[in-house]
N, C-alpha and C positions, 0 to 999 in steps of 0.2 A: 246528031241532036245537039244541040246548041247549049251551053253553057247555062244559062237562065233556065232552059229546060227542066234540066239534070236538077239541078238546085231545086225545083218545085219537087221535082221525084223524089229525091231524096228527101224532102222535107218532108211529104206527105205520106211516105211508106216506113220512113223512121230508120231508114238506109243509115251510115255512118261509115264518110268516108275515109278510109288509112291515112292517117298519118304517115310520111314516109318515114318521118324521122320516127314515128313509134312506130313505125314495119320493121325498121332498123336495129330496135329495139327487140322483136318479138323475135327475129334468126339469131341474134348472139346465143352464143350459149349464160347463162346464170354465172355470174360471180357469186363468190364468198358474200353473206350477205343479203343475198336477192333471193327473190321468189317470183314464179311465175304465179300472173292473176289469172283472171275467166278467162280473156283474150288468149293466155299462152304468154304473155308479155313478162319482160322481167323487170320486174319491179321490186325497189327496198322492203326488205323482208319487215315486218310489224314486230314489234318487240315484246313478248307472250307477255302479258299479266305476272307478272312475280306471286309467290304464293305464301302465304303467311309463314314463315320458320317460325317452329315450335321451341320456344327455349327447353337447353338440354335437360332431359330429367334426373334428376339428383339420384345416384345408387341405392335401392333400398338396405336398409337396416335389418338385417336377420334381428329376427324376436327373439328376446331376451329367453335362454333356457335355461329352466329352474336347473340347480346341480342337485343329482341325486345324492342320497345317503350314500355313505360308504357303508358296505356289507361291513358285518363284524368279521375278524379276523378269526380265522377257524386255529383252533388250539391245535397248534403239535406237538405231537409226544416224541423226543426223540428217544430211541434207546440206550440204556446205560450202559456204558462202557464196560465192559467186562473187568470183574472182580468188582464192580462198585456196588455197594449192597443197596436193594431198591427203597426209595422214599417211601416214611413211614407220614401216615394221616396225622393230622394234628391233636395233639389231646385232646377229648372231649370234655367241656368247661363241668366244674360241678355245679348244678343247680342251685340257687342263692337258699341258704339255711331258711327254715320255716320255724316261724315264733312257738314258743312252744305252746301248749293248751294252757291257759288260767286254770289254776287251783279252783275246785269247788267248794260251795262252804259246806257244813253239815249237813245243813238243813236243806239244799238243793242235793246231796248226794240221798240222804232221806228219801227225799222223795220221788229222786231216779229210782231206787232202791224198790219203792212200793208199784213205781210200774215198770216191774220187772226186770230192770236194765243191771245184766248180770255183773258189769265192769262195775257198777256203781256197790253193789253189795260186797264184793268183792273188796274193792279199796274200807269199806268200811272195816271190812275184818281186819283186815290187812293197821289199821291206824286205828284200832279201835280204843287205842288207850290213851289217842291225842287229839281224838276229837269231840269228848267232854259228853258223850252222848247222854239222854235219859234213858236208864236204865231198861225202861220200857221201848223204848224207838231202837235198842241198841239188838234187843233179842228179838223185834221181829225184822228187822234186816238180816241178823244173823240168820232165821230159819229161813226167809227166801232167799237168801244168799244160797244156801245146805240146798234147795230145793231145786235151783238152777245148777248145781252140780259143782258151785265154789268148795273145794274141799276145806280150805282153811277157815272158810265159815264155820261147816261142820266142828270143824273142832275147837272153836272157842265157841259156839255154841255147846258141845258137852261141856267146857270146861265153866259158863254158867249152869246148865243143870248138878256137874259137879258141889260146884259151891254154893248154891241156892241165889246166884247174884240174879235179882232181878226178876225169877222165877221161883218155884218152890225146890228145895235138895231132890233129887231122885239119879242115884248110884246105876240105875238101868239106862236112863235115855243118855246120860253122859256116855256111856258105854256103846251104845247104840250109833251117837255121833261120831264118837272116839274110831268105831270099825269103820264108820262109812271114809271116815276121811284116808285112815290108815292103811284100805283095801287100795286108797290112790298114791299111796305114797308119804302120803304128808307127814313131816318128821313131826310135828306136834301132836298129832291123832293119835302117832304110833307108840311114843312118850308118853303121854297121858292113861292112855289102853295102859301100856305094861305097869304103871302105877298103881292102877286098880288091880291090877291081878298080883303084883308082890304086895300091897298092903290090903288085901281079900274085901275090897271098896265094892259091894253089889255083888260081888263073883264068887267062887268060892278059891283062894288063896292056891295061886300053881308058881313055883318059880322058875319052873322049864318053859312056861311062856313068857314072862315077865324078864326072863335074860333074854332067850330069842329076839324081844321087838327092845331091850336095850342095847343089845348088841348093834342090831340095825338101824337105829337112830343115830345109833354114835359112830358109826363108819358114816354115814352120811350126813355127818358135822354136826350133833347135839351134843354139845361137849355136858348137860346136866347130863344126860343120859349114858355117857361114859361114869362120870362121878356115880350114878344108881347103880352101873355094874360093877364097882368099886362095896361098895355098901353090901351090894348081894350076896358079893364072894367073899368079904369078911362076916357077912351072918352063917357062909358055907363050912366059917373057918379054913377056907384058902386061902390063907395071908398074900400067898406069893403075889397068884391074880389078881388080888385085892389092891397090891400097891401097885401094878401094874397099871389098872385100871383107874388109878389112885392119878398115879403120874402121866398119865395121858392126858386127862381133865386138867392137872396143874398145869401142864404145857402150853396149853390153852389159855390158861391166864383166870382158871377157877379157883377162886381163894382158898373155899370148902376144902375142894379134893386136896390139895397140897395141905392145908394141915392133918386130915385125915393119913396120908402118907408118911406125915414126917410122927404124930401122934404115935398110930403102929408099930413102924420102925424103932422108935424108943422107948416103945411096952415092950418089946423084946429084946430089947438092949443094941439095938443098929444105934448107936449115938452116930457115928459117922453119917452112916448112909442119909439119918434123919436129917442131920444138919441144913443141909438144901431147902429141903421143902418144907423147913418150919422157916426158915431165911425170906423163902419165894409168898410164903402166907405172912407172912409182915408185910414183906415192902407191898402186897394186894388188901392189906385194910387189917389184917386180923392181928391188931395193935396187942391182943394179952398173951402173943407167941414173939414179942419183941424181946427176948433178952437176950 
C-alpha cells in the first residue's frame, strides 16, 4: 500500500499514527513527577488544585463557672481537758424594768369601784384618809369593797357604822363588819371587835374576849392593841402584866403606853424603874411629863 494510500486511511478511519518518539515515551518506566495518560504514556503529572486552608481555630474559652458558697463551717466541740470544769451558758439578760401604773384619781378609783373592780375598792380602803372622799361615795365603795371579800373594807366600814361617819351609829353592823373582817385575819377588825366587847359597845361587856383578840392583834404588830392589853390588866389590878404590856407598846414608839408605865410604877413608889418610860413619853410629845 503506497504511502498516499495509508494517509487517506488513516484519515478517514481516524487511525493515529505513533509517534516513535512518544512510543518511547509510553515503555519508560514514570519518573518522580509524571503520570501516565489514556494512551499509557508518561506524561508531567498536573498539579492538583490546592484547597482553601482554613485559618487555625483559636482554643475555646471554658465558660465562666459561678464559685459556689462555701458550706458553713460545722461547730466543733472539742472535749475538755480533764479537771477543767465545763462552760457555763451566759447569764441571762434582765428584762428592761416596766414603767410603773399611774396613780388613779378618786374619782376614776370611784368609779372602778362601782363596777365592781375589787383592787379598786380595795386601794380605796386601804387610802381612805387621803383621798378626801365624800362621805357618801366613801361608804358605798367600802360596802362593795366588804362584799367582794376586801377584808379591810370590812372593817373601816364597821368602824363608820361605829361612829355614825357618813351613815347612822349602829354598835351591831360595826360588829357584824368588825367579825367579817377579823374571821380573815385583819388586825384592825380584830382591834376594833375586842373594843366593843371590853367597853360592852353593842355587846354585852366580856374581857376574856376582848384580851383574846388584844393579845392577837398585838403579836401580829398592833402596838394600840398591846397598849389596850396594858389598860385591861391594870383594870384586872395586874400591875405587873400591866406594865408589861405597858412597855411593849412604849417600845414601839407609843407615847400613851410609856406614860401609863412610867405613871404606875411611881403610884407605887418604882421611882427608879419609872424613870425610863416617863424619859421615853417626853422625848414622844407628852411635854407635861417633861421634868
Amino acid at each position: 500500500m503506497s504511502r498516499g494510500l495509508l494517509a487517506c486511511v488513516v484519515l478517514v478511519l481516524g487511525w493515529s499514527v505513533p509517534d516513535p518518539a512518544a512510543a518511547q515515551t509510553c515503555r519508560r518506566k514514570c519518573e518522580a513527577g509524571e503520570t501516565r495518560d489514556a494512551r499509557g504514556c508518561c506524561v508531567p503529572a498536573k498539579a492538583s488544585p490546592t484547597k482553601p486552608t482554613r485559618p487555625p481555630r483559636s482554643p475555646r474559652r471554658p465558660a465562666a463557672v459561678k464559685p459556689r458558697a462555701a458550706a458553713p463551717a460545722k461547730a466543733t466541740t472539742t472535749a475538755p481537758a480533764a479537771g477543767t470544769p465545763p462552760a457555763r451558758d451566759p447569764a441571762p439578760r434582765d428584762p428592761p424594768p416596766r414603767e410603773p401604773p399611774r396613780a388613779r384619781t378618786p374619782r376614776q378609783l370611784v368609779d372602778a369601784c362601782r363596777s365592781r373592780e375589787a383592787r379598786a375598792c380595795n386601794e380605796i380602803a386601804m387610802r381612805s384618809d387621803q383621798l378626801g372622799l365624800d362621805a357618801s361615795d366613801l361608804v358605798d365603795a367600802l360596802t362593795t369593797g366588804c362584799e367582794l371579800d376586801q377584808w379591810r373594807a370590812c372593817a373601816w366600814l364597821g368602824t363608820r357604822h361605829e361612829k355614825g361617819a357618813g351613815v347612822k351609829q349602829d354598835f351591831n353592823k360595826a360588829r357584824v363588819y368588825y367579825k367579817k373582817a377579823c374571821d380573815r385575819d385583819d388586825v384592825i377588825g380584830c382591834h376594833r371587835l375586842g373594843q366593843l366587847y371590853y367597853l360592852a359597845l353593842g355587846v354585852v361587856k366580856d374581857l376574856d374576849v376582848a384580851e383574846r383578840l388584844f393579845r392577837k392583834t398585838c403579836e401580829a404588830g398592833a402596838i394600840a392593841a398591846c397598849s389596850d392589853l396594858g389598860y385591861l390588866h391594870e383594870g384586872k389590878r395586874q400591875y405587873g402584866e400591866a406594865v408589861r404590856w405597858y412597855g411593849m407598846a412604849c417600845d414601839a414608839g407609843n407615847a400613851t403606853a410609856c406614860a401609863n408605865a412610867g405613871i404606875l410604877l411611881r403610884k407605887f413608889g418604882e421611882y427608879e424603874a419609872a424613870v425610863p418610860f416617863l424619859e421615853r413619853a417626853c422625848k414622844l410629845g407628852r411635854t407635861e411629863l417633861c421634868k
